[in-house]
C-alpha positions as CSV (number, residue, x, y, z in Angstrom):
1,X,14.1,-68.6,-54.1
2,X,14.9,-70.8,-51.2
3,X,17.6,-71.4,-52.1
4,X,18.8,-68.8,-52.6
5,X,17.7,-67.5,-49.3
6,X,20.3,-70.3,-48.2
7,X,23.0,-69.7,-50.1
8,X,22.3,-66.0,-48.9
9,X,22.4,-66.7,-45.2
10,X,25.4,-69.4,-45.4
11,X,27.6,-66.8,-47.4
12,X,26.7,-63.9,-44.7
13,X,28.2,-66.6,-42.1
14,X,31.3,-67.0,-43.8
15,X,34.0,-66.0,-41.9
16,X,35.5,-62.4,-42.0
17,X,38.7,-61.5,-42.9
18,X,38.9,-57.8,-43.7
19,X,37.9,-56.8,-40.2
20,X,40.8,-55.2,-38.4
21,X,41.7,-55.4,-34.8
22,X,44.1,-57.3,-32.8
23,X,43.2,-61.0,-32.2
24,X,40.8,-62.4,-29.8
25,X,42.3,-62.7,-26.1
26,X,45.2,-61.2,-27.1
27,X,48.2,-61.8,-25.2
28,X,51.4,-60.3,-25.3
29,X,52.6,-61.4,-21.8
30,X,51.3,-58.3,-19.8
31,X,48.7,-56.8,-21.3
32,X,45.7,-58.9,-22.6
33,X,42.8,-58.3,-25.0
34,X,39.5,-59.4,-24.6
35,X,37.3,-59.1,-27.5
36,X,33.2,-59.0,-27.4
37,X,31.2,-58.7,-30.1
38,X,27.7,-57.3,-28.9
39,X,25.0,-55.6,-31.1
40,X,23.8,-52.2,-30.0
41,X,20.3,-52.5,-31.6
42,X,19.3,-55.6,-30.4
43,X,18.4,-54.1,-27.3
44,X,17.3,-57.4,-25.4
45,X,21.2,-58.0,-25.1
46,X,22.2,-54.9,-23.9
47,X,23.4,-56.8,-20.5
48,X,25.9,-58.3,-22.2
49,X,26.5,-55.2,-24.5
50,X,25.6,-51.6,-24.8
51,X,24.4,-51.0,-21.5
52,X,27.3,-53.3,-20.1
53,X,29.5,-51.1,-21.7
54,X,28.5,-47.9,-21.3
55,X,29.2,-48.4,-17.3
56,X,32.1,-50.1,-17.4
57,X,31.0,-52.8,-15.2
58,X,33.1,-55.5,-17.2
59,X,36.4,-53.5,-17.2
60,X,35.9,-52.6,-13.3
61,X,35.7,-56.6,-12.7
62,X,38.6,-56.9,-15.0
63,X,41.2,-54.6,-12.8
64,X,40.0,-56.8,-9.8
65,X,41.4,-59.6,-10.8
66,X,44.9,-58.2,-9.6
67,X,46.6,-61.1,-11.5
68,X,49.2,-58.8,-13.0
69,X,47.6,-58.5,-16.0
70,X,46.4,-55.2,-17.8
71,X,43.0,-55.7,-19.7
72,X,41.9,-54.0,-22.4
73,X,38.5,-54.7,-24.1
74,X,37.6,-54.2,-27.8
75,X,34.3,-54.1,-28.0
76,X,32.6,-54.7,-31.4
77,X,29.6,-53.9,-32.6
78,X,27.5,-55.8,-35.3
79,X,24.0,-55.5,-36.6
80,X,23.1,-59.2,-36.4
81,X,24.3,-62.5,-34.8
82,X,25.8,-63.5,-38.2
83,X,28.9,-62.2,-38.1
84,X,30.0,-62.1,-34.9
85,X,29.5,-66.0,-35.5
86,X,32.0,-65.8,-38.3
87,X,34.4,-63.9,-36.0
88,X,34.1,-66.4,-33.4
89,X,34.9,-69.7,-35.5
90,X,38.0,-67.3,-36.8
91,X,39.6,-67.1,-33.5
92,X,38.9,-62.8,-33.5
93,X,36.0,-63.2,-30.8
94,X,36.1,-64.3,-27.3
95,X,32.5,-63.5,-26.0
96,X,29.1,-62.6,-28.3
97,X,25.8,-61.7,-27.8
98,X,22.7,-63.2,-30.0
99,X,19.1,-64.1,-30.3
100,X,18.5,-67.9,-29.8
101,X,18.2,-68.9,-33.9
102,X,21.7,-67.3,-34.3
103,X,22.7,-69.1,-31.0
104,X,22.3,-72.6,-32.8
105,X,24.0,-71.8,-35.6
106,X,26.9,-70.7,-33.7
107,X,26.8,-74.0,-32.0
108,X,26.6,-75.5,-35.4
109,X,29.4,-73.3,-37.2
110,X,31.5,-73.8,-34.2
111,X,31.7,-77.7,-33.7
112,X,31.7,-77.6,-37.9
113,X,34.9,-75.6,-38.1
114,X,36.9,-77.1,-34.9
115,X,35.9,-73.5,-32.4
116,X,33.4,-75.2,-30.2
117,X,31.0,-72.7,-28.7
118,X,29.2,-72.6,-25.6
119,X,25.8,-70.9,-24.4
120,X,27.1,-69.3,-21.4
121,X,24.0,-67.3,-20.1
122,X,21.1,-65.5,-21.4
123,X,20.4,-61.9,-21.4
124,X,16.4,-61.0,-22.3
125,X,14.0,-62.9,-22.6
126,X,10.4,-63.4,-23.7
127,X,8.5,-67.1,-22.5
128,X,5.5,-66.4,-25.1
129,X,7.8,-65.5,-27.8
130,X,6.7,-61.9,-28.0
131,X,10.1,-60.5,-28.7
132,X,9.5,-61.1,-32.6
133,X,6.8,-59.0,-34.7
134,X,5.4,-59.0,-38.3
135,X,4.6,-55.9,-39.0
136,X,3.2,-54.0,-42.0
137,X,3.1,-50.9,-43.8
138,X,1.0,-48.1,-41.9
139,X,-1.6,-47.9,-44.9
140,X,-1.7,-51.5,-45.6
141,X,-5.1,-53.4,-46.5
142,X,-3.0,-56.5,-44.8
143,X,-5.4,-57.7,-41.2
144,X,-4.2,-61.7,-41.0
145,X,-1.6,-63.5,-41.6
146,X,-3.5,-65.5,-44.1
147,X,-3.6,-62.3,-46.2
148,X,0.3,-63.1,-46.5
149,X,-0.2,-65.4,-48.9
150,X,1.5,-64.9,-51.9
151,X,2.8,-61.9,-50.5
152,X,6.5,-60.5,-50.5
153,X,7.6,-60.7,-46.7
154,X,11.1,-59.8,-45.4
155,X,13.2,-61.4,-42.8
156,X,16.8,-62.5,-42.5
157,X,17.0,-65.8,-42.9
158,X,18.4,-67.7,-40.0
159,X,17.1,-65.3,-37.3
160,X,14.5,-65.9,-34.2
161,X,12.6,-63.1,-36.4
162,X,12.3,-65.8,-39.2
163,X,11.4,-68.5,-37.0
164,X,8.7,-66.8,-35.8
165,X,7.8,-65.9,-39.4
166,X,7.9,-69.9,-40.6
167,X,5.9,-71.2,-37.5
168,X,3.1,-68.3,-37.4
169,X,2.1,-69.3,-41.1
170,X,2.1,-73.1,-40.6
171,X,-0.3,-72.2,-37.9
172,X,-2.0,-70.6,-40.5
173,X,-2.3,-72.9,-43.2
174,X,1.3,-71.4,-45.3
175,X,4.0,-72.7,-46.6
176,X,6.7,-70.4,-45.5
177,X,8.3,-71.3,-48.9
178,X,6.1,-72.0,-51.2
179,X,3.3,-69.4,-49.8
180,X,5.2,-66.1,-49.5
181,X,8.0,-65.0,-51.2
182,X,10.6,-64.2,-48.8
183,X,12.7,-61.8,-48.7
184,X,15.9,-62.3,-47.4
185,X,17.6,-59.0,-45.7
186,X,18.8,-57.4,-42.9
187,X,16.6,-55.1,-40.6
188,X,17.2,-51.8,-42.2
189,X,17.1,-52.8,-45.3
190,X,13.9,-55.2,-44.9
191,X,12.6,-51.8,-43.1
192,X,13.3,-49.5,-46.3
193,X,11.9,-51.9,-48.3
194,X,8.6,-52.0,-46.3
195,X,8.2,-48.2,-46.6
196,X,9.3,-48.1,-50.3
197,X,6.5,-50.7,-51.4
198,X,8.8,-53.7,-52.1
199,X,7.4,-55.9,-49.6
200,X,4.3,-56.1,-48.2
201,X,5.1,-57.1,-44.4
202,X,9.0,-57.4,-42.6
203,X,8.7,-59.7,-40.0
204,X,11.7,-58.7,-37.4
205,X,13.2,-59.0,-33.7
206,X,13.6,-56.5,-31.0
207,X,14.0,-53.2,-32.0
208,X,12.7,-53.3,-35.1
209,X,9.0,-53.9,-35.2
210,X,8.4,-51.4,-32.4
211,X,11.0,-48.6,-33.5
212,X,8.9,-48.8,-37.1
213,X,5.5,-48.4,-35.2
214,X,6.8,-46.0,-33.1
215,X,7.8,-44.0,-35.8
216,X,4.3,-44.4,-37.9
217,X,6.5,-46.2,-40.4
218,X,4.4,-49.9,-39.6
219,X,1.6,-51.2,-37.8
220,X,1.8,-54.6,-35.6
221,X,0.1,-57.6,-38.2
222,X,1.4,-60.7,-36.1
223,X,2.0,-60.7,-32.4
224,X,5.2,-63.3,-31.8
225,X,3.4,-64.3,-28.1
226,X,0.5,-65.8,-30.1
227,X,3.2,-69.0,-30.5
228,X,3.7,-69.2,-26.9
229,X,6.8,-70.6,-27.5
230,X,9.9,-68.7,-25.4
231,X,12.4,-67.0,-27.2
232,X,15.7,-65.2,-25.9
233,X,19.2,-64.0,-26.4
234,X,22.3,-65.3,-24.9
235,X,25.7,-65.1,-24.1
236,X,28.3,-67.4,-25.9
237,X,32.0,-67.8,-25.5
238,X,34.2,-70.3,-27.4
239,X,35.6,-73.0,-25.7
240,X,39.4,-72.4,-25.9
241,X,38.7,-69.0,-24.3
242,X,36.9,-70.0,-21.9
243,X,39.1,-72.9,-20.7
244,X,42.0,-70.9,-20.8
245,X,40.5,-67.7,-19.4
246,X,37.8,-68.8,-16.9
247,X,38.5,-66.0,-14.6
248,X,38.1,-63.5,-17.7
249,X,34.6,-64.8,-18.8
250,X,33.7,-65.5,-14.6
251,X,34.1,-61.8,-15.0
252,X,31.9,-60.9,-17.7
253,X,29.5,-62.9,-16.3
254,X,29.5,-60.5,-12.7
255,X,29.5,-57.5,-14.5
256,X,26.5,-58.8,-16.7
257,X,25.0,-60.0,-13.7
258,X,25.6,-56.3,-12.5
259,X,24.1,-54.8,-15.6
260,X,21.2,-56.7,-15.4
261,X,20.3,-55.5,-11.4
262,X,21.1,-51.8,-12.7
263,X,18.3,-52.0,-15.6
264,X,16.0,-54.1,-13.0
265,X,16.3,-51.0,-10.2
266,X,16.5,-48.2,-12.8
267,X,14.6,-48.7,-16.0
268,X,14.0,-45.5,-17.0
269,X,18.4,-44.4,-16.6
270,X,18.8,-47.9,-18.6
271,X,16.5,-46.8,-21.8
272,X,18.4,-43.2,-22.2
273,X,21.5,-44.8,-22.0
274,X,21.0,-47.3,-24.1
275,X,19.3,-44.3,-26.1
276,X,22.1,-42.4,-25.9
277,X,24.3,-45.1,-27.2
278,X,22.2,-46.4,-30.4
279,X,20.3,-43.2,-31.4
280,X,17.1,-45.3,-30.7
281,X,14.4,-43.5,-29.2
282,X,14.5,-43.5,-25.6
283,X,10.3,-44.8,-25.5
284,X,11.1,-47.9,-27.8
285,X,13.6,-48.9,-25.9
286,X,11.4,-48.9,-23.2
287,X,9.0,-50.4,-24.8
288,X,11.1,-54.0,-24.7
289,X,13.1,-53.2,-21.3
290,X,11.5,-51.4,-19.5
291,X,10.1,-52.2,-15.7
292,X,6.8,-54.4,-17.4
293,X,8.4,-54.6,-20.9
294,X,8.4,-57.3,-23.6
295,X,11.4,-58.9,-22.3
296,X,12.6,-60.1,-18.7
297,X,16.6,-59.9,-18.0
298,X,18.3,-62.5,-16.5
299,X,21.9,-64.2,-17.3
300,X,20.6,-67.9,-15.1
301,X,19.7,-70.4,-18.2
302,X,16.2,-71.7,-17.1
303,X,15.4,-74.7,-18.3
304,X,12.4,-73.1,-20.6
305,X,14.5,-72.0,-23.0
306,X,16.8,-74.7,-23.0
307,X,13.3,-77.1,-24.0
308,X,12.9,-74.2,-27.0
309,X,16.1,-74.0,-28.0
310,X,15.9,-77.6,-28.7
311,X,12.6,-77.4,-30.5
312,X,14.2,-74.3,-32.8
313,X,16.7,-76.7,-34.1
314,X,13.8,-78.4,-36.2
315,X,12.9,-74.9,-37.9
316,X,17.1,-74.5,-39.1
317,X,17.0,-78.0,-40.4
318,X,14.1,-77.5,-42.9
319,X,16.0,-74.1,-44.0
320,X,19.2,-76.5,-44.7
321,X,20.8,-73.7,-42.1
322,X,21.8,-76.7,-40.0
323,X,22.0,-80.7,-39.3
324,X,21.4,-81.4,-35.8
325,X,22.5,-79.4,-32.9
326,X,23.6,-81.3,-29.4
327,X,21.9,-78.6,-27.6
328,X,22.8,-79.9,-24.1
329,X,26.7,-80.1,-25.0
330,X,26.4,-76.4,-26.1
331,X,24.8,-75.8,-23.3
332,X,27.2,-75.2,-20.2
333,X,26.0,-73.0,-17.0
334,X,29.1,-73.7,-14.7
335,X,30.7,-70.5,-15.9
336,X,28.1,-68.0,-14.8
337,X,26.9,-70.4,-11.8
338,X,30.5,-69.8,-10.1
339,X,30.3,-66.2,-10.8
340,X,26.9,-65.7,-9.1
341,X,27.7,-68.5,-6.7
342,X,24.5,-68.4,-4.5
343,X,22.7,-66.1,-6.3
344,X,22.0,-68.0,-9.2
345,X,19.9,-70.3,-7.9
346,X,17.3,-67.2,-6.8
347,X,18.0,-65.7,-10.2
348,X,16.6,-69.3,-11.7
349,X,13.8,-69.6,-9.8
350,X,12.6,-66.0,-10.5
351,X,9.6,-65.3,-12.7
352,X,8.7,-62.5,-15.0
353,X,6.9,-59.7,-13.5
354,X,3.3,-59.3,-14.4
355,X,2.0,-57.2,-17.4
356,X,0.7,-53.9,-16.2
357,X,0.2,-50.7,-17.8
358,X,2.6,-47.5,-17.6
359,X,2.6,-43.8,-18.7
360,X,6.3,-41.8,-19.0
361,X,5.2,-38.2,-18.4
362,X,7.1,-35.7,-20.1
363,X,10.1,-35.1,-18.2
364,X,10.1,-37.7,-15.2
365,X,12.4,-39.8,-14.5
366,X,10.2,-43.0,-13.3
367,X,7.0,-44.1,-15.0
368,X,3.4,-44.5,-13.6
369,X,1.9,-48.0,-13.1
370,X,-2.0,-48.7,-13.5
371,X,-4.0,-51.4,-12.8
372,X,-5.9,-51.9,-15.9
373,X,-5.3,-50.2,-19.4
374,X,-8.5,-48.3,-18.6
375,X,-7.1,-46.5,-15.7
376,X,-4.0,-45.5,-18.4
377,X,-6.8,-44.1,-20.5
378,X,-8.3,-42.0,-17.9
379,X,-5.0,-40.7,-17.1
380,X,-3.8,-39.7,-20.6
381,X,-6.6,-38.1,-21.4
382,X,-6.1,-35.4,-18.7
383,X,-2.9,-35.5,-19.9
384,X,-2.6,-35.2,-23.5
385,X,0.0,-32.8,-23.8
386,X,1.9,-33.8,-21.0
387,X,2.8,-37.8,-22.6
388,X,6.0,-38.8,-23.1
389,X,4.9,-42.4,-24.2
390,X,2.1,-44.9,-22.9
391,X,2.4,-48.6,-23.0
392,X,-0.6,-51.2,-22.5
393,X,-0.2,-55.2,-22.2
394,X,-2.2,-56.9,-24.6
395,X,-5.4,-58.5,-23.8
396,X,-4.7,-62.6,-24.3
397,X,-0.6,-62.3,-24.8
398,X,0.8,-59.7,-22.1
399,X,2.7,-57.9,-24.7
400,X,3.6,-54.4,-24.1
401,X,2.9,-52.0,-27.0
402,X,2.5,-48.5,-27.3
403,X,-1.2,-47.2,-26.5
404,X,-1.6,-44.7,-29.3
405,X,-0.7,-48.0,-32.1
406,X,-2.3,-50.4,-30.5
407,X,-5.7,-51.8,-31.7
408,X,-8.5,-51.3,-29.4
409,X,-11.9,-52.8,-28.3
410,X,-14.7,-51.5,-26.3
411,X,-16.1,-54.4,-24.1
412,X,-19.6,-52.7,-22.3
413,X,-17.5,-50.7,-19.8
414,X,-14.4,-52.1,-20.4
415,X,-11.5,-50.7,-22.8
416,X,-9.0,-53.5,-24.1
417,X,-6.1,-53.4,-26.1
418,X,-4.6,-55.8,-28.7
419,X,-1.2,-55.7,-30.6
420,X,-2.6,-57.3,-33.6
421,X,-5.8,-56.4,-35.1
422,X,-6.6,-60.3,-35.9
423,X,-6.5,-61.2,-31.9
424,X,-8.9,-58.3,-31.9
425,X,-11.3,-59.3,-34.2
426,X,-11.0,-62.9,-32.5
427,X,-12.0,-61.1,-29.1
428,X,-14.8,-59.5,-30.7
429,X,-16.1,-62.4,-32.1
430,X,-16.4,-64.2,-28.7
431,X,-17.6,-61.5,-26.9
432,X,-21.2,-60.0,-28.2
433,X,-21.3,-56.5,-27.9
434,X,-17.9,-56.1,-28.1
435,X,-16.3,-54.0,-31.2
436,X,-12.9,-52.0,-32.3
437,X,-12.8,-48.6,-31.5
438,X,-10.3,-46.2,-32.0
439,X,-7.7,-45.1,-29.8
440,X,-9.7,-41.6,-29.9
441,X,-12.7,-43.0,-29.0
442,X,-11.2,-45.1,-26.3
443,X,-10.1,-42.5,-24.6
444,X,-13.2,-40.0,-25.1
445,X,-14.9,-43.4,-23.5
446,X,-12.2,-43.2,-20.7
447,X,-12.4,-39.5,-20.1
């Protein structure tokens, strides 16, 4: 099975040759093309992709340049990091957009195949790791991830979803495998497979777990912030381009940069474009980039998740997805520190803003803050018709999750809410007195 798995994951970065489209930077003398590859449903790279596109901020930066030159940009869009890898070590990419698994692969496929890549910025990011999720089916007997074993579980191989997957059961005991049986597939298809019965839990990145629990199509098992180990996704650019094109990619990098302060001031305009532009519910979206949500946006490469992208490498190498990784060489900041010139040096010193709970009321265009999940309670339930979505931080991770899924315990007078029900159970445990409630109950408490 494992190897299989492998052989899965090395044939889906093999690179792509029936893909149309003219080559990457092309250049007939006048008129050059610059081609990104971005995913529209990974919505922690939206910087650097949908939302980047859908205002035009990279083209506007473009036309600056008054070189002479007319730019166009072909923007492609891909559901994983996989193949825009492939695409890059062929020469069709200039610029892509990936979580930080499929980041060292494209390091590793890169200097493999002669395309050296570089790590140009970052987009979102998470410094507990909560961008990831196991999740299972709505009905499911599943509580632990010790109830996992022997289990089917999907995941594409390769991804920050599977690293999260491999590390959460060594914590608990599993060998990731010889424990489960893992499933290697893509997001949708590890999502059908949840809701047709042929796996028992899908453990998957940003948008995934929360669009599924949004919908009532999953329930959170596994909380990725219980690692506390960051994870993020990132810009990369091959080398040539970048040499040859500095002012191209110093560019990209302003308009992300610009991107990034327009989903920063305007969170709620960000999620319905981004909506708009991927059919994905406008509150799930939210959910991950919204004013307090699961992941922070910034392009500066903190040194965090440089330290985690080195200790990821480890995970690839015992899945025979990679030898070792120079992770400082494919590392390289001068790029986006000349396009933000003194700006990046506030943008890498800036922390992520504290966990708070927020209600969308049907029909506004900016959310309510509270101080306490309690407060939220008390609100919705004067409210119950009137709820667009309500989002609460976790009790011991910070992760923002919907209100109505979340898992919740009454503490004497106080009301707390968990992603997972195991981090739950743990509270209770700890705390005499304490017990689950339901999200009814929490709010007739609240009322």
């Amino acid at each position: 099975m494992k190897h299989k798995a492998v052989a899965a994951a090395i044939l889906l970065l093999a690179p792509l040759t029936a893909c149309g489209g003219n080559a990457a930077a092309g250049d007939d003398g006048s008129t050059v093309t610059v081609t990104v590859g971005y995913q529209s449903k990974t919505i922690n790279t939206v910087t650097a992709g949908t939302l980047l596109r859908s205002l035009g901020y990279f083209e506007k930066e473009l036309n600056a340049l008054g070189d002479g030159k007319t730019y166009k940009v072909d923007w492609q869009d891909y559901a994983t990091g996989a193949p825009i890898t492939a695409q890059m070590t062929a020469g069709k990419i200039d610029i892509g957009s990936m979580g930080d698994f499929p980041l060292l692969i494209n390091a590793a496929r890169g200097k493999q195949l002669g395309q050296p890549t570089h790590l140009v910025s970052v987009t979102g990011y998470n410094l507990r790791g909560g961008l990831n999720t196991i999740v299972t089916a709505p009905d499911s007997k599943l509580t632990s991830l010790t109830d996992l074993k022997g289990k089917k579980v999907s995941t594409s191989v390769g991804s920050a979803a599977d690293g999260t997957l491999v590390r959460a059961l060594q914590r608990a005991g599993i060998d990731a495998d010889q424990g489960i049986e893992k499933l290697n597939q893509q997001p949708a298809v590890g999502a059908s497979a949840l809701s047709a019965g042929g796996a028992d839990a899908l453990s998957q990145f940003v948008a995934w777990p929360g669009l599924l629990a949004y919908q009532g199509k999953a329930k959170a098992l596994y909380d990725g912030a219980q690692l506390n180990l960051p994870t993020f996704h990132g810009v990369t650019a091959r080398e040539d381009f970048a040499k040859k094109r500095p002012a191209v990619l110093e560019a990209f990098l302003k308009a992300q940069a610009e991107a990034t302060d327009y989903l920063n001031d305007h969170p709620v305009a960000a999620a319905e474009k981004v909506a708009k532009a991927t059919s994905l519910p406008a509150e799930v979206v939210y959910l991950y980039n919204g004013a307090h949500g699961i992941a922070t946006f910034d392009p500066a490469i903190k040194p965090q998740l440089v330290s985690a992208l080195k200790e990821d490498v480890s995970v690839l190498k015992s899945a025979k997805l990679t030898g070792d990784v120079d992770v400082d060489s494919f590392v390289d900041d001068q790029y986006v520190r000349k396009a933000l010139g003194s700006d990046y040096a506030k943008r890498l010193a800036a922390t992520p803003a504290s966990a708070a709970s927020e209600v969308w009321p049907k029909g506004a265009e900016e959310t309510l803050s509270f101080k306490s999940p309690s407060q939220l309670l008390t609100y919705v339930s004067k409210h119950r018709t009137g709820i667009r979505a309500a989002y609460v931080p976790d009790a011991t991770t910070g992760t923002l999750w919907f209100a109505d899924k979340a898992v919740w315990v009454a503490d004497g007078d106080r009301l707390l809410p968990f992603v997972a029900p195991a981090t739950a159970q743990a509270y209770v445990a700890q705390h005499g007195g304490a017990r689950v409630v339901t999200y009814a109950d929490a709010l007739d408490r609240a009322s």
